[in-house]
MISENU-170248 format. One record per atom (N, C-alpha, C): residue in one letter; x, y, z. Coordinates in steps of 0.001 Angstrom, whole numbers, plus 500000, padded with zeros to 6 digits. Layout:
<sites>
aXYZ ...
</sites>
This chain:
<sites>
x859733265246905491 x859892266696905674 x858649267247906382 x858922268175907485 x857820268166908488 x856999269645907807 x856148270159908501 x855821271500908038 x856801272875907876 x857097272373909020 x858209273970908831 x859116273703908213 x860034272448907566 x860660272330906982 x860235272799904991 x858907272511905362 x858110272961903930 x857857274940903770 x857826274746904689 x857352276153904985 x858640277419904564 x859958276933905404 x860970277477905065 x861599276974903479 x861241276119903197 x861998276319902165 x860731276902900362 x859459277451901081 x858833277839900045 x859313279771900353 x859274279762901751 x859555281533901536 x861629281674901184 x861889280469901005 x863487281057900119 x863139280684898967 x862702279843898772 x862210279875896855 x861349281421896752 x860466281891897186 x859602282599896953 x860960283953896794 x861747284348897402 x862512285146897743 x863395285264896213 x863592284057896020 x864565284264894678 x863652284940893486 x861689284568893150 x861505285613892574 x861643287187892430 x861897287812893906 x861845289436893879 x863737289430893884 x864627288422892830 x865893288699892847 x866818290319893225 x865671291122892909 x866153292788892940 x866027292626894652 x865518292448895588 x865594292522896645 x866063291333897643 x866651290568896941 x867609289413897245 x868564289084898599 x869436290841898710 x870051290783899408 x869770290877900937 x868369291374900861 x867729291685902310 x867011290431902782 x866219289850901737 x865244289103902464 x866115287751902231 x867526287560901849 x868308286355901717 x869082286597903081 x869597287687903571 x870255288162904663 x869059287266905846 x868049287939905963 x866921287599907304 x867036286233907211 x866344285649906093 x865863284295906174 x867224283244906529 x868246283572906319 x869650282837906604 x869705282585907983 x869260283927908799 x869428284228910667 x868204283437910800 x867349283453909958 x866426282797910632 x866797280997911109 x866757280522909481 x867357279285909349 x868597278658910418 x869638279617910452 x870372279536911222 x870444279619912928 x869029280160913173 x868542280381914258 x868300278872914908 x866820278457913622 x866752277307914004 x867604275912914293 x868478275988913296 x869423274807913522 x870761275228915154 x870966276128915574 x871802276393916542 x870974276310917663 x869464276290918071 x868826276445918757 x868165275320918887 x867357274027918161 x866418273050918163 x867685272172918022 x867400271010918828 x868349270285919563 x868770269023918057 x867560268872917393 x867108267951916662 x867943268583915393 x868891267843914815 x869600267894913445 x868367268109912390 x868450269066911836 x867302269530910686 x868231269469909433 x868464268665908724 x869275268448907809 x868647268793906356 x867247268790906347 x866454269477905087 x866880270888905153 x866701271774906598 x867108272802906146 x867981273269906001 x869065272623906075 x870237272881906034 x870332272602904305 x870031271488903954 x869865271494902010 x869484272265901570 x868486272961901853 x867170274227901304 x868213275561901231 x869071275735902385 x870072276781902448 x870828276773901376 x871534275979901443 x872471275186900284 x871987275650898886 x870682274850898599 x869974274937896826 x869594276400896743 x869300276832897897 x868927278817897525 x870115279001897213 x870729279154897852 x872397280162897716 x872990279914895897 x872811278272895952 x873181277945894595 x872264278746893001 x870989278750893949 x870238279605892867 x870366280876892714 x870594281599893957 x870802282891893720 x872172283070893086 x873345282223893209 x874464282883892521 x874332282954891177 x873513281407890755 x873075281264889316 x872122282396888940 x871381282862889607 x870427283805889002 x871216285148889008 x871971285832890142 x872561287321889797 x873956287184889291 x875192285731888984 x875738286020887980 x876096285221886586 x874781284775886383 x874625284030885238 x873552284525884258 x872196285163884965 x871145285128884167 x870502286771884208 x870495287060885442 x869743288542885329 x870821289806886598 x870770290484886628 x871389291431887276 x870583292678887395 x870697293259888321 x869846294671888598 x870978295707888766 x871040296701888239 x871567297903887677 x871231299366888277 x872046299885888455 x872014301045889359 x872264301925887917 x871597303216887434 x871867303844886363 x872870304713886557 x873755304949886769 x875135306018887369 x874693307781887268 x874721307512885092 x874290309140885368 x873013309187884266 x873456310158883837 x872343311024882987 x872331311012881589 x873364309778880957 x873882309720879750 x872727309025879011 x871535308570879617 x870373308264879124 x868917308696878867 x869127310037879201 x867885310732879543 x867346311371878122 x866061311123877940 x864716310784878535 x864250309214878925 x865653308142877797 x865013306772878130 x865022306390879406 x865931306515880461 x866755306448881390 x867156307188882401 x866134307819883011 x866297308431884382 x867871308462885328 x868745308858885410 x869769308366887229 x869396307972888263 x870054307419888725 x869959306724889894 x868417305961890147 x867973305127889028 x867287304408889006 x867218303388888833 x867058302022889381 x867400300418889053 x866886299738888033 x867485299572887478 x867414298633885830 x867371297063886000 x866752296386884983 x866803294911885392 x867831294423883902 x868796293272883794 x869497293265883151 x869876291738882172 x869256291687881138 x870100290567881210 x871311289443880637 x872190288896881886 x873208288363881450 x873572287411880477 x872464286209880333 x872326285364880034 x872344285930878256 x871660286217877294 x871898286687875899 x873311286791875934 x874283287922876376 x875755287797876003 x877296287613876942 x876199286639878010 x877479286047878783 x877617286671880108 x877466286291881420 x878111287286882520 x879407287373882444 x880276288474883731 x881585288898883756 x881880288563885036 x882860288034885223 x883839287876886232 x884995288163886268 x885730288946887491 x886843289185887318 x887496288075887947 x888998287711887190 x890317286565887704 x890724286838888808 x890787287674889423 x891350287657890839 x890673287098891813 x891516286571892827 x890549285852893604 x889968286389894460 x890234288020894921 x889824288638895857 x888596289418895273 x888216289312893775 x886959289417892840 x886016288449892740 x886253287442893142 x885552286861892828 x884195286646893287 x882665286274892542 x881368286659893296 x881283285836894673 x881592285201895305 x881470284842897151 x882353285993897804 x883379286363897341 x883460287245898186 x883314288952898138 x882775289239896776 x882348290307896417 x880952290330896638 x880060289781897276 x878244289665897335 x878498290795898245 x879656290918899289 x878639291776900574 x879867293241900688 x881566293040899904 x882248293831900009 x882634294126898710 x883352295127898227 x884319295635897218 x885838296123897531 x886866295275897042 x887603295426897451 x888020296996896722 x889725297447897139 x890296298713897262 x890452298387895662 x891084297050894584 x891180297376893390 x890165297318892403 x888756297299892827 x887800297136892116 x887358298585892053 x887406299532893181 x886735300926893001 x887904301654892501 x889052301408892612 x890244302144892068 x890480302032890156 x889489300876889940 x889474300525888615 x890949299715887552 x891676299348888970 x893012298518888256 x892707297334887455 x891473296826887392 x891081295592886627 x890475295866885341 x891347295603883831 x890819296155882593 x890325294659882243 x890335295527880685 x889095293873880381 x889679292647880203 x891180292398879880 x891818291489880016 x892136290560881545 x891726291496882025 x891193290731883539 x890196289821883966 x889360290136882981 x887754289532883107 x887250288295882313 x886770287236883542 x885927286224882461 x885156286236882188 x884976286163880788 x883702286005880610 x882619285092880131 x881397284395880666 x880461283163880228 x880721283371878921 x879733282212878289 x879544281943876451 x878131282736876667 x878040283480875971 x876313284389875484 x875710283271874496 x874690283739874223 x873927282740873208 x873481283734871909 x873447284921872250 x872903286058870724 x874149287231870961 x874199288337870268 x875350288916870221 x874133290181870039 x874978291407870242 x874634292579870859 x873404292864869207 x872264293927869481 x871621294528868334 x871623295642868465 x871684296652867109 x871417298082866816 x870409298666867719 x870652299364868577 x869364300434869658 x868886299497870856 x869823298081871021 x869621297671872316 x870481298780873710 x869952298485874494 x870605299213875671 x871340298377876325 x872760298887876330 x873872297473877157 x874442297759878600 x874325297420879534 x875798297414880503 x876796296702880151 x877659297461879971 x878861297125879642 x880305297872880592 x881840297496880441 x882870298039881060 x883634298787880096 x884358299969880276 x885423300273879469 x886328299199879295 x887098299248878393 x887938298459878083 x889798298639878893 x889941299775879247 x890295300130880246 x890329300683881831 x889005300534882303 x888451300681883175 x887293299803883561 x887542299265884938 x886508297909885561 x885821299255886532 x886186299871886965 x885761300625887712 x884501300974888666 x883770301164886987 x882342301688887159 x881374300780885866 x880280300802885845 x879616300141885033 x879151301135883801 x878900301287882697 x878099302154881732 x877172301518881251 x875982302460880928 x874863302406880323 x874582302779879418 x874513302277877877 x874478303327876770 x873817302301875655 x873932303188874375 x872686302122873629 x873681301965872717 x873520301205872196 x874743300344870753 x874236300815869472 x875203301614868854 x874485302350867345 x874966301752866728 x876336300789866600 x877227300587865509 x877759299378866122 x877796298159865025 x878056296762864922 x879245296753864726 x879670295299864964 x881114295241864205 x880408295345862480 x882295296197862059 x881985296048860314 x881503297605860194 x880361297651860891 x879932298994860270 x881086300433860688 x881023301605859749 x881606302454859735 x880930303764860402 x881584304062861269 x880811305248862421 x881442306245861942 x880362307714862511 x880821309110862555 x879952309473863763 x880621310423863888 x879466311471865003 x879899312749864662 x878915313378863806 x878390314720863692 x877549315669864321 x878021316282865202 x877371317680866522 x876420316450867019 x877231315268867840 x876131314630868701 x875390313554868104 x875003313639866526 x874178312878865656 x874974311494864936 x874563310071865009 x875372309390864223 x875222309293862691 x875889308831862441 x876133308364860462 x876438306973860512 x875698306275860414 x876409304896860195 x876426304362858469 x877359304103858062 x877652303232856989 x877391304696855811 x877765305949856147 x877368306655855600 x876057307431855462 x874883306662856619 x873738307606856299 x873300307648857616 x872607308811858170 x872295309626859269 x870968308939859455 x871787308196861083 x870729307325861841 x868956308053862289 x868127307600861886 x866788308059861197 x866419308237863228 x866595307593863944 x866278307623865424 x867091309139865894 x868221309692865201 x868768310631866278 x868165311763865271 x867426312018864453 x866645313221863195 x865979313757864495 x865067312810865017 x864033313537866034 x864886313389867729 x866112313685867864 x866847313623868616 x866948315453869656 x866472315551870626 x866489317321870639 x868210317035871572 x869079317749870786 x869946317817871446 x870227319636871553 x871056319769872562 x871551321073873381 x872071322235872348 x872431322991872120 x873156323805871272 x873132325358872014 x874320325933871337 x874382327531872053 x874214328065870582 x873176328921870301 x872640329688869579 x872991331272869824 x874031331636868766 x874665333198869306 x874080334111868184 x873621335095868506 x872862335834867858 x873304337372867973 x873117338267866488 x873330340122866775 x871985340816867682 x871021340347867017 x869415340824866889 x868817339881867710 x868654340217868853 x867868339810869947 x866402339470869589 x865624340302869550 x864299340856868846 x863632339662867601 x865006339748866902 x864713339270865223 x864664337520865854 x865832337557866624 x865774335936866995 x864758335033867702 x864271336375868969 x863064335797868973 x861863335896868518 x861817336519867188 x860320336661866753 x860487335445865794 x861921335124865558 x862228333898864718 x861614332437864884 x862157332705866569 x861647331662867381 x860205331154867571 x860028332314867414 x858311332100867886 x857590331596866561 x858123332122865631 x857408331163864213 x857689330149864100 x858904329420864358 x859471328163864373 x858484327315865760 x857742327998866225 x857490327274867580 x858124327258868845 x859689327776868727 x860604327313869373 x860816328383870731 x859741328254871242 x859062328700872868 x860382328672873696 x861063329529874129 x862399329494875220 x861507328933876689 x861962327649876979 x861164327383878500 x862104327307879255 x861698326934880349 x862464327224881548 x864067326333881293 x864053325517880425 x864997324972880517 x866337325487879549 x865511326803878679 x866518327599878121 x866459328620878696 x867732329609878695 x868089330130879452 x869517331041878632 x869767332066878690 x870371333124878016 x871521332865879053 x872885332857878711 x874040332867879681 x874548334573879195 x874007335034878177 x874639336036878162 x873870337603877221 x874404338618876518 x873316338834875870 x873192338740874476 x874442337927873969 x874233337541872836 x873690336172872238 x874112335289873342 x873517333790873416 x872837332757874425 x871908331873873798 x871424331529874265 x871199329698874092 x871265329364875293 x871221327626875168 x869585327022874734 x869658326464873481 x868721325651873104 x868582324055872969 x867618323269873126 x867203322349872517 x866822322185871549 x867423321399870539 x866839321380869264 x867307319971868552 x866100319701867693 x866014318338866902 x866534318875865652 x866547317492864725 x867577317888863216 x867191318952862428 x864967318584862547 x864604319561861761 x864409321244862159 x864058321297863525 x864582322185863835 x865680323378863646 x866963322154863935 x868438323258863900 x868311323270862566 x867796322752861692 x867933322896860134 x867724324215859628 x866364324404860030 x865076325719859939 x865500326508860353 x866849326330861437 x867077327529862271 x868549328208861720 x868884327252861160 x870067328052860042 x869737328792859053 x868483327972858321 x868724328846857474 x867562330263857160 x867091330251858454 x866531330852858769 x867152332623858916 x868702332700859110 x869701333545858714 x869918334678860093 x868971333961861333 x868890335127862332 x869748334789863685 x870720333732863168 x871650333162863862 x873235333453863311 x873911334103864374 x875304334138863944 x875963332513863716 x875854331975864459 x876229330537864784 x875449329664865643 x875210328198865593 x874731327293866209 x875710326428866995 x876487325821867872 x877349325518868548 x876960324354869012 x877040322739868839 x876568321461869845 x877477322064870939 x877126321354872190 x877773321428873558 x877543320263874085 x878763319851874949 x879446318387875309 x879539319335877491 x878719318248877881 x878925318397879378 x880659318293879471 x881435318803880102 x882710318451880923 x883672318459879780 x883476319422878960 x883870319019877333 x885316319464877240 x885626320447878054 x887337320440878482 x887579319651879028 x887311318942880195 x887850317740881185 x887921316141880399 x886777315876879352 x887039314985878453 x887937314277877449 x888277313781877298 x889552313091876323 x889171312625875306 x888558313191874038 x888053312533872811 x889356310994872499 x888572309792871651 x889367309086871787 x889685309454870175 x891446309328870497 x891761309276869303 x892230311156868451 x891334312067869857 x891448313339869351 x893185313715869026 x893903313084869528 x895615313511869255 x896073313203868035 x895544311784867698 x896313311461866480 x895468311743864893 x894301311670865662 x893675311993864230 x892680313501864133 x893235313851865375 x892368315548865544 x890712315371865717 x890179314293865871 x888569314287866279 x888374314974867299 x887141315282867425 x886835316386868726 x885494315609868747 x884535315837869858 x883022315487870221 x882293315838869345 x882410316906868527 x881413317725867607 x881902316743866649 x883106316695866024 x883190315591864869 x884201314419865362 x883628313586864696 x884516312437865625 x884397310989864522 x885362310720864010 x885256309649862900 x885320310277861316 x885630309694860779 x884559307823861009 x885767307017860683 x884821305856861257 x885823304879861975 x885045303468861912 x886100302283860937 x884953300969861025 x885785300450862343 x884691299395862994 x884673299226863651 x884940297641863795 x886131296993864126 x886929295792863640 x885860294259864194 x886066293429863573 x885176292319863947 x885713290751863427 x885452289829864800 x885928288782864668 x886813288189863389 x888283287997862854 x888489287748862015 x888893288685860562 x888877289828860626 x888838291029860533 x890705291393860301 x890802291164858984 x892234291609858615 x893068292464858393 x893812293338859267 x894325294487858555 x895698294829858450 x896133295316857267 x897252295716857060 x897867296687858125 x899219296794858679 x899624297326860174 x900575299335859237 x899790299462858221 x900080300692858022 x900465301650859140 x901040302770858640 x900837303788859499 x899748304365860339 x899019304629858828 x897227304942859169 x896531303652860192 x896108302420859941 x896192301392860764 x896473301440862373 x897972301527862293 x898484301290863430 x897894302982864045 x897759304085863919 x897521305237864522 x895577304562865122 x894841304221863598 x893420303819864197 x893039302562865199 x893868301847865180 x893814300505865995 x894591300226866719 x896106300874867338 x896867300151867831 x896668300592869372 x895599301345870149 x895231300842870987 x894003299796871254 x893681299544870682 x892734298192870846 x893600297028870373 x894922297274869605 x895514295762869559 x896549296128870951 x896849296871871833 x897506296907873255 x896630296994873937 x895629296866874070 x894528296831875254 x893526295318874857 x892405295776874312 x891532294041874436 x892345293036873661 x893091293344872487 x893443292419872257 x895011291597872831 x895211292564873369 x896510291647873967 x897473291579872919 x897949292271872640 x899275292141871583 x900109292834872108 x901335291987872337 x902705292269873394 x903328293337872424 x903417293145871111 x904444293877870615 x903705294021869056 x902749295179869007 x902472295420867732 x903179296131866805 x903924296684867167 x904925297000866323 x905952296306865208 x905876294899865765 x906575294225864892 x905597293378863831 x904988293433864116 x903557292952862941 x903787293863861860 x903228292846860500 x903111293657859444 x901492293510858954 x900682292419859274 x899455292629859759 x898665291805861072 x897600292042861247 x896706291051862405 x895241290849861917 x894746290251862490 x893733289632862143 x892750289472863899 x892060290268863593 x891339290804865276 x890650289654865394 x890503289440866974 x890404288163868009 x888803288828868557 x888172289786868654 x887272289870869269 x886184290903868210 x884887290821868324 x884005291890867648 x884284292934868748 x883579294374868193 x883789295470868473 x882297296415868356 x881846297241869500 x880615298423869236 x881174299229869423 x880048300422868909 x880266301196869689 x878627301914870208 x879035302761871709 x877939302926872140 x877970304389872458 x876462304967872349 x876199306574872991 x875314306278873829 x875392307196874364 x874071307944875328 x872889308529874399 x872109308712875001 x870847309068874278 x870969310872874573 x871388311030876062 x871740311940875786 x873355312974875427 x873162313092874328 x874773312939873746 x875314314110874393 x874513315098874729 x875247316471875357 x876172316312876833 x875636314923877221 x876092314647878840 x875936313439878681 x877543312560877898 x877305311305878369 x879224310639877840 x879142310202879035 x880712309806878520 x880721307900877661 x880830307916876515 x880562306623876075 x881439306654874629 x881397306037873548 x882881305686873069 x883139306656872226 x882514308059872166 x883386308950871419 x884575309233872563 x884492308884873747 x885770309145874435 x886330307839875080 x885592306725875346 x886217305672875444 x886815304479874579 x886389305026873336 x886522303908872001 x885789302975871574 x885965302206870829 x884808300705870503 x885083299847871759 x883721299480871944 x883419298206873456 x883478296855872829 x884984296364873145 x885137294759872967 x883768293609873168 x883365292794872870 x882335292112873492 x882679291244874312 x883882291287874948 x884488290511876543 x884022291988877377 x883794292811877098 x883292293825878106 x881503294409878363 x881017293403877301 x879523293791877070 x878954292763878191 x878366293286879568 x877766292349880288 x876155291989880043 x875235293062880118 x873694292828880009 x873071293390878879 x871995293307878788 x871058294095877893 x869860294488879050 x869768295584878617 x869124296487879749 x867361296058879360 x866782295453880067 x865230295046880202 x864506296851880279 x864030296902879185 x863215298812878756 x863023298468877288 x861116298940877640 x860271299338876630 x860378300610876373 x861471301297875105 x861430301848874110 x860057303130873798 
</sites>
């Protein structure tokens, strides 16, 4: 192997470390390579191998082991900025592939086809690797709806399989007791008030400084931020007609489950959350809480004729951090773990 044969194949190794910028400096160095062999008369058959073992590494590295992440929206903020790149990784609980062949990663590296952005591919579509650890409480996941391939989500996992969820104005309850991380949680609220005056001299003892980011829509109320202990102080503080959580897009949203069992965003559950092996009687009640997850991840042609089942896959569920603006399974439901792709690489 001559020099330049050494040479080229240390700047494509070198290339697979900055994997986040993969696609550019794998693009050049290809024309380059390819330059040389269409041009130098002399069969270069090393570099033609070197081409070969990169390509093989990079598929292994972006869909086996790590992935870089585009943040969509705002359902993470303060942890989680938008439209900022995340590093991800696959390898803990398995990458995803979709079965179609027009999905598949060679020919999805440089295009997206018309049924991948249209979102016709649910999770029963998708393969998925063997993981080696299974999802933890306050990790951050990319993951897919379970009916939608569409788009990717970003959200943090509050609730395991087994455990029993609620969501109260935004705040979780797991297993019955109010998750100690969302206490110091400042979430949104509309604060409607008689006494203008009284409310804010209220305010001002509480600390609770109106900044630029509150803002009066009207002249009886006004949009606040506020943490548990806060809205606590501020009830009973008595200079509030009402305190109100608020849900971004909160008419346009579809609480899951809001039809049959009347949940709304403000209250929503509770609800255990089914897991590998996991037996249940096909009641009424039953079949109203589960029988879209036994017609969707789990694949059951005809649940209706069951008198019980016994669930095929674990189950999360996930929020946003920021719960006022974030679409995650109070409206999409529990996330199968055939739909959990990464764990989001962030120091907390």
């Amino acid at each position: 192997m001559n020099k330049r044969d050494r040479l080229i194949g240390v700047l494509l190794i070198l290339s697979v470390l900055f994997f986040q910028y993969l696609w550019l400096l794998l693009s050049v160095l290809l024309l380059v390579v390819l330059g040389i062999l269409i041009f130098d008369t002399r069969y270069d058959r090393y570099a033609l191998v070197m081409v070969v073992l990169v390509m093989l590494l990079y598929l292994s590295t972006k869909f086996m082991f790590y992935e870089t992440y585009l943040v969509p929206t705002k359902s993470m903020l303060p942890a989680l900025n938008s439209n900022v790149t995340v590093q991800g990784e696959k390898w803990r609980y398995g990458g995803i592939y979709l079965s179609a062949v027009e999905e598949w990663p060679l020919v999805t590296m440089f295009t997206r086809s018309s049924k991948y952005r249209t979102g016709k591919f649910a999770a029963k579509d998708r393969i998925k690797m063997i993981g080696f650890w299974k999802p933890k409480k306050n990790d951050i996941l990319a993951y897919y709806a379970p009916v939608d391939s569409s788009r990717i989500h970003i959200e943090r996992c509050i609730g395991l399989p087994g455990d029993v969820v609620s969501v109260e104005e935004g705040r979780a309850v797991i297993n019955g007791k109010e998750r100690e991380e969302d206490k110091t949680l400042s979430l949104r609220y509309m604060a409607y008030f008689s006494d203008y005056m009284r409310f804010r001299e209220a305010c001002k003892e509480l600390s609770l400084f109106m900044n630029s980011d509150d803002y009066s829509v009207s002249e009886d109320a006004v949009y606040m931020s506020l943490d548990k202990t806060m809205l606590d102080r501020l009830r009973q503080g008595g200079v509030v007609d009402s305190l109100v959580f608020r849900q971004r897009g909160e008419t346009r949203r579809k609480v899951f489950l809001a039809d049959s069992c009347g949940w709304s965003f403000r209250h929503w559950g509770p609800y255990k959350l089914p897991y590998k092996g996991m037996r249940i009687e096909l009641t009424p009640e039953n079949r109203m809480l589960y029988g879209s997850l036994l017609r969707g991840p789990e694949r059951v042609a005809d649940p209706d004729k069951l008198t019980s089942y016994v669930f095929q896959k674990d189950y999360y569920f996930m929020l946003g951090d920021n719960r006022g603006n974030s679409l995650d399974s109070r409206f999409l439901g529990p996330i199968p773990s055939c739909c959990i792709e990464a764990r989001i690489l962030h120091d907390d």
